[in-house]
C-alpha positions as CSV (number, residue, x, y, z in Angstrom):
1,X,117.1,49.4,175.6
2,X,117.7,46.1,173.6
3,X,117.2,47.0,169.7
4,X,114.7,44.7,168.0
5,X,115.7,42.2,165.1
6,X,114.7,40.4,162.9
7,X,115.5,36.9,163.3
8,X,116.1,34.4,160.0
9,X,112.8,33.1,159.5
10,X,111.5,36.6,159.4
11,X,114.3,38.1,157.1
12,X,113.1,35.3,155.1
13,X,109.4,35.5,155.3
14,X,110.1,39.3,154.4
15,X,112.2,38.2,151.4
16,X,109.3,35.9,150.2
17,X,107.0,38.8,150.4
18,X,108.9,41.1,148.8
19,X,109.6,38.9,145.8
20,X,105.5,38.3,145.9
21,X,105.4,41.7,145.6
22,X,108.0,41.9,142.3
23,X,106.1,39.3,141.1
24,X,102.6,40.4,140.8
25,X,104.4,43.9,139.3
26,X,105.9,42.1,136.5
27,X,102.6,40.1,135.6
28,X,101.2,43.7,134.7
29,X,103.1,43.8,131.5
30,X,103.0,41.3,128.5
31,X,106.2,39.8,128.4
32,X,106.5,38.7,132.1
33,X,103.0,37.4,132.0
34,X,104.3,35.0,129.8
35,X,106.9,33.6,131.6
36,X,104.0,33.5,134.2
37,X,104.1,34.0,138.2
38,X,105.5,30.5,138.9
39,X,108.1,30.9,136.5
40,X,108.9,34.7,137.9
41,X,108.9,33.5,141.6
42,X,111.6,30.3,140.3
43,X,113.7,32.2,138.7
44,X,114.5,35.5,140.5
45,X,114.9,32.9,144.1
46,X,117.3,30.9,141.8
47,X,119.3,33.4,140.4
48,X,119.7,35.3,144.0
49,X,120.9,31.8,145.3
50,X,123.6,31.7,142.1
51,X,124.4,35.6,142.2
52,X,122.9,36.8,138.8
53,X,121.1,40.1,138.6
54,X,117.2,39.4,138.5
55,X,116.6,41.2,135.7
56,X,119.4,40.0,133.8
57,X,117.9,36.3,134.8
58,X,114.5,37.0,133.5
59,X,115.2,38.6,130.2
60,X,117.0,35.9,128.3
61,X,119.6,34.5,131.6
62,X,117.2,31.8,132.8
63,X,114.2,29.7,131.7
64,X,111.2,28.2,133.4
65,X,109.7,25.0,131.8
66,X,107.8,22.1,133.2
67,X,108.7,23.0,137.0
68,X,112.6,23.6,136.3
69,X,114.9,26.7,136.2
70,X,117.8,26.7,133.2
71,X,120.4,28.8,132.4
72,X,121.3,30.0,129.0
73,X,124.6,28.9,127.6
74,X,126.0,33.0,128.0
75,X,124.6,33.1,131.3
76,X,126.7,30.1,132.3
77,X,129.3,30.6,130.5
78,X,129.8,34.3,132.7
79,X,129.2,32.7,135.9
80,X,131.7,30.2,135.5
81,X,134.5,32.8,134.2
82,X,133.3,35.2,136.8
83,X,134.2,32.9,139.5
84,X,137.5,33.2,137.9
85,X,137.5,29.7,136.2
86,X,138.8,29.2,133.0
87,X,137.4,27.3,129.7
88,X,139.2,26.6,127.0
89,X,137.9,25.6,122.9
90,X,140.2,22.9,121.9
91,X,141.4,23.9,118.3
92,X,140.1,20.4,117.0
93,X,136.7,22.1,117.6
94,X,134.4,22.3,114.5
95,X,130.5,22.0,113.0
96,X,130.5,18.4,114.1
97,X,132.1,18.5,117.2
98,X,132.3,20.8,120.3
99,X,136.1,19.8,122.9
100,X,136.1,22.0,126.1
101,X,138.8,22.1,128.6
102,X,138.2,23.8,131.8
103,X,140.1,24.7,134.6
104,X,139.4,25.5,138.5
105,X,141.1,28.9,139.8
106,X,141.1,27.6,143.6
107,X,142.4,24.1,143.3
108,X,143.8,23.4,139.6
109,X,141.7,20.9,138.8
110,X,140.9,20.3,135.3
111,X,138.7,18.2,133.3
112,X,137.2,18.1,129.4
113,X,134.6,17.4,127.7
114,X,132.8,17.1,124.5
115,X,129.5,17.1,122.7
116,X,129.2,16.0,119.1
117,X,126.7,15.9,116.3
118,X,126.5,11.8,116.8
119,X,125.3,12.7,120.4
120,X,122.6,14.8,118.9
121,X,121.4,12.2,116.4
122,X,121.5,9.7,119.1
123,X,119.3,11.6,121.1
124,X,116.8,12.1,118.8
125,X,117.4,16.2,119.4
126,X,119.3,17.0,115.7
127,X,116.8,19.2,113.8
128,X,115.7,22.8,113.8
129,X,118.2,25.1,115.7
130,X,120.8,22.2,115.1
131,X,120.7,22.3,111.6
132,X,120.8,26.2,111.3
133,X,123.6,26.8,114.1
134,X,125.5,23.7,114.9
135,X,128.4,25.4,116.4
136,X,126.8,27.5,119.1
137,X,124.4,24.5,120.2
138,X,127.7,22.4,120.7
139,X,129.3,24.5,122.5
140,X,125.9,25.0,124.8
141,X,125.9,21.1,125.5
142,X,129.8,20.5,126.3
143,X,129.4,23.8,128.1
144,X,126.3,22.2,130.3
145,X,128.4,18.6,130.5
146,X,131.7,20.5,131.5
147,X,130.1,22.6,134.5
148,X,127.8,19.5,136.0
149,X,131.7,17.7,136.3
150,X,133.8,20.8,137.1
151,X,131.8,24.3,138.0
152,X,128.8,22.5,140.0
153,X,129.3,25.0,143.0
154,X,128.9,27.8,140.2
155,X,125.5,26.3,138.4
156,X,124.0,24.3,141.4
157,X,121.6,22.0,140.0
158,X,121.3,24.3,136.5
159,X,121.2,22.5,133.0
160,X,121.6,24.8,129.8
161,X,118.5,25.7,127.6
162,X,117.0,22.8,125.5
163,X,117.8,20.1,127.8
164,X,115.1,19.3,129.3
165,X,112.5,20.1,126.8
166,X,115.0,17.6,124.1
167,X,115.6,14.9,126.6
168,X,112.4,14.5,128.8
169,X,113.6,10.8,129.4
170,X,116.9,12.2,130.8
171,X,117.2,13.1,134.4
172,X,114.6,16.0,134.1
173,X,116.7,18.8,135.6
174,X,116.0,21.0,132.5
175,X,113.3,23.0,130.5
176,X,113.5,25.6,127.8
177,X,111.7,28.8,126.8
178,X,113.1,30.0,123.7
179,X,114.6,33.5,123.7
180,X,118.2,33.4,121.0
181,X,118.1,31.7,118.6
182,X,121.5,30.0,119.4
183,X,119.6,27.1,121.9
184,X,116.2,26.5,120.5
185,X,114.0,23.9,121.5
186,X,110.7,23.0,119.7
187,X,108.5,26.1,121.7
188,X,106.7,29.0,120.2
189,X,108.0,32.4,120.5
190,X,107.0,35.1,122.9
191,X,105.1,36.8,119.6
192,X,102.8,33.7,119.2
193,X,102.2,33.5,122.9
194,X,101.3,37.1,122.9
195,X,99.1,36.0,120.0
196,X,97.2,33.6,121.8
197,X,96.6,35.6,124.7
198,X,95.1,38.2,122.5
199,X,92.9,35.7,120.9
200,X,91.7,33.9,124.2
201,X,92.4,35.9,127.2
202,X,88.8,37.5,127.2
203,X,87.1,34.2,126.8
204,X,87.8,32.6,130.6
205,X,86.7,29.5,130.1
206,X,88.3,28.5,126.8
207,X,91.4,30.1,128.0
208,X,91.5,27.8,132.0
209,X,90.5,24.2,129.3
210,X,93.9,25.4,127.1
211,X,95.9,26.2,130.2
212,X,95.1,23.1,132.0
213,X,96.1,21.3,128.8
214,X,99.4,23.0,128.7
215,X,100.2,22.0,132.2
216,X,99.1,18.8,131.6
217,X,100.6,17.4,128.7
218,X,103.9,20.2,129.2
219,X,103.6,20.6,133.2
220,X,103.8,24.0,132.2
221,X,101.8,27.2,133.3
222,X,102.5,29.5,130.4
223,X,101.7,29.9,127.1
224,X,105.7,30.0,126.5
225,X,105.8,26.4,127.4
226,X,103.5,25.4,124.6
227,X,105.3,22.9,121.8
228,X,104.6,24.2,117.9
229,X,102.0,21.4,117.5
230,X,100.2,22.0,120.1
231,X,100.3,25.9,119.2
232,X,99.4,24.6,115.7
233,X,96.2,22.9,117.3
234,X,94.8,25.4,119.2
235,X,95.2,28.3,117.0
236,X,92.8,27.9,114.8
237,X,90.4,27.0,117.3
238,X,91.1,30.1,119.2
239,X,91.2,32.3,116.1
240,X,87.4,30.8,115.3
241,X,86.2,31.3,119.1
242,X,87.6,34.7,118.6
243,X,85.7,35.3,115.5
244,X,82.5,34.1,116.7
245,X,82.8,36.3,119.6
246,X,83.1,39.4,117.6
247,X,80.1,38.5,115.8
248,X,78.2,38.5,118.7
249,X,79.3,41.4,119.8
250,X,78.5,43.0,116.2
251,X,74.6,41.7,116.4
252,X,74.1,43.0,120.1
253,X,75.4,46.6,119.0
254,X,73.4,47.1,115.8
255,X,70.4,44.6,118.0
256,X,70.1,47.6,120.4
257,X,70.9,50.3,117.6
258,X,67.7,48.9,115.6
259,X,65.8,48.9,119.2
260,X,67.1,52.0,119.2
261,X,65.8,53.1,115.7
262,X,62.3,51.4,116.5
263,X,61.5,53.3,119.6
264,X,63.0,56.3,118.0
C-alpha cells in the first residue's frame, strides 16, 4: 500500500497554520501584542527564510514597522559571521566615522564601506540616539551598506533598525521599533505602548479612531509604531477619556448603592 504525503502546497498551507496558531498565542501576552499579529506573522516567516531562531527574531532580532521586516545591527552582524564571512573595523574608525571591510569565505571577494557623521547630518537623521551613541549607530549603518553590496544572500532584502523610519524618502525597505538603545529611531517604548493600551484598550471605539490614525499616518498596526509626537498627542486625550470613564463608573456604583439605601 502507497504511503500518503503531503505534497508542497500542503506542507506549506500546514506551515501557515501553524504559525497562525503561534501567532494568536503570542497576542495573549503584553509584549507580543504590541508588536501586533501582522508584525508576529512577518517576522517569524522572515526570519525562518534567513535561519534565525523565532524567538530570538522577535525579542530584539527583528522589527516590524510600516509593512517591513529589519534586522538589528547584532542580529546582522551574527548572520553574516555565521555564514563564515568576515568584517573587519578599519583602525581609522572613530565618533565621526564608521570604515568596514568585509570579506566573502566562498569566493574572496571583498568590498568596504563607510558611514559618517556628514551622512547623518545630510540626511536629516543626526539627533537623539546619534548624539548619545555615535559609535554604535555608525557601525549599524556601514554594517547595513556593507551587507546590501557584499552579504545580500545572508540578509535578503533586510535593512538595519532606523532606516526606514529616518529615511522614509529612501527606498522604503526599512522600519524600526525601538528595543537597545544602540539604533533608536524617534518611536515610543514598549512601556508607553503598554501605557496606552492600559488607558484605551477598554474604550473600543476611541481605541479603532487611534489605531486607524496610526496606520494611516505611520502604515503601522501597533502602538509600537507610534512617533513621540503623535504619542505626545494622544496621551492626554486618552488619559482624560480614561478619567471620565472612571467617573462614570464611580456615579453608577454609589447611583445603585443610594437606590440601594432608598429601598433599604
Amino acid at each position: 500500500m502507497k504511503a500518503i504525503t503531503m505534497n508542497d502546497s500542503e506542507m506549506l498551507m500546514k506551515d501557515l497554520q501553524n504559525t497562525q496558531k503561534m501567532c494568536a498565542m503570542l497576542m495573549e501576552t503584553p509584549h507580543y501584542r504590541n508588536i501586533g499579529s501582522q508584525g508576529i506573522f512577518a517576522i517569524v516567516e522572515k526570519a525562518k527564510s534567513i535561519g534565525v531562531n523565532t524567538m530570538d527574531a522577535l525579542n530584539g532580532g527583528m522589527y516590524f514597522v510600516q509593512g517591513k521586516v529589519e534586522l538589528s545591527s547584532a542580529m546582522m552582524n551574527q548572520l553574516i559571521r555565521g555564514a563564515g564571512h568576515s568584517i573587519t573595523k578599519d583602525k581609522k574608525s572613530d565618533e565621526t566615522i564608521c570604515i568596514l571591510h568585509g570579506r566573502r569565505a566562498d569566493n574572496g571577494d571583498t568590498w568596504s564601506e563607510s558611514f559618517s557623521i556628514s551622512d547623518a547630518q545630510k540626511a536629516g537623521i543626526y539627533k537623539n540616539q546619534w548624539l548619545k551613541y555615535p559609535k554604535d549607530m555608525l557601525f549599524a549603518r556601514a554594517l547595513s551598506r556593507l551587507a546590501r553590496q557584499l552579504f545580500p544572500d545572508v540578509i535578503k532584502g533586510c535593512y538595519v533598525q532606523g532606516e526606514i523610519g529616518d529615511a522614509p524618502a529612501f527606498n522604503a525597505h526599512v522600519s524600526y521599533q525601538p528595543e537597545t538603545e544602540c539604533v533608536e529611531r524617534d518611536t515610543i517604548t514598549e512601556e508607553q505602548a503598554e501605557e496606552l493600551h492600559e488607558l484605551i484598550d477598554d474604550d473600543e471605539s476611541y481605541r479603532k479612531c487611534v489605531m486607524n490614525f496610526i496606520k494611516k499616518q505611520l502604515g503601522a498596526d501597533t502602538f509600537l509604531g507610534m512617533t513621540r509626537s503623535i504619542y505626545d498627542k494622544i496621551l492626554p486625550v486618552a488619559t482624560r477619556k480614561n478619567e471620565e470613564r472612571k467617573e462614570k463608573a464611580l456615579e453608577f456604583v454609589y447611583g445603585e448603592k443610594d437606590q440601594m439605601e432608598i429601598a433599604g
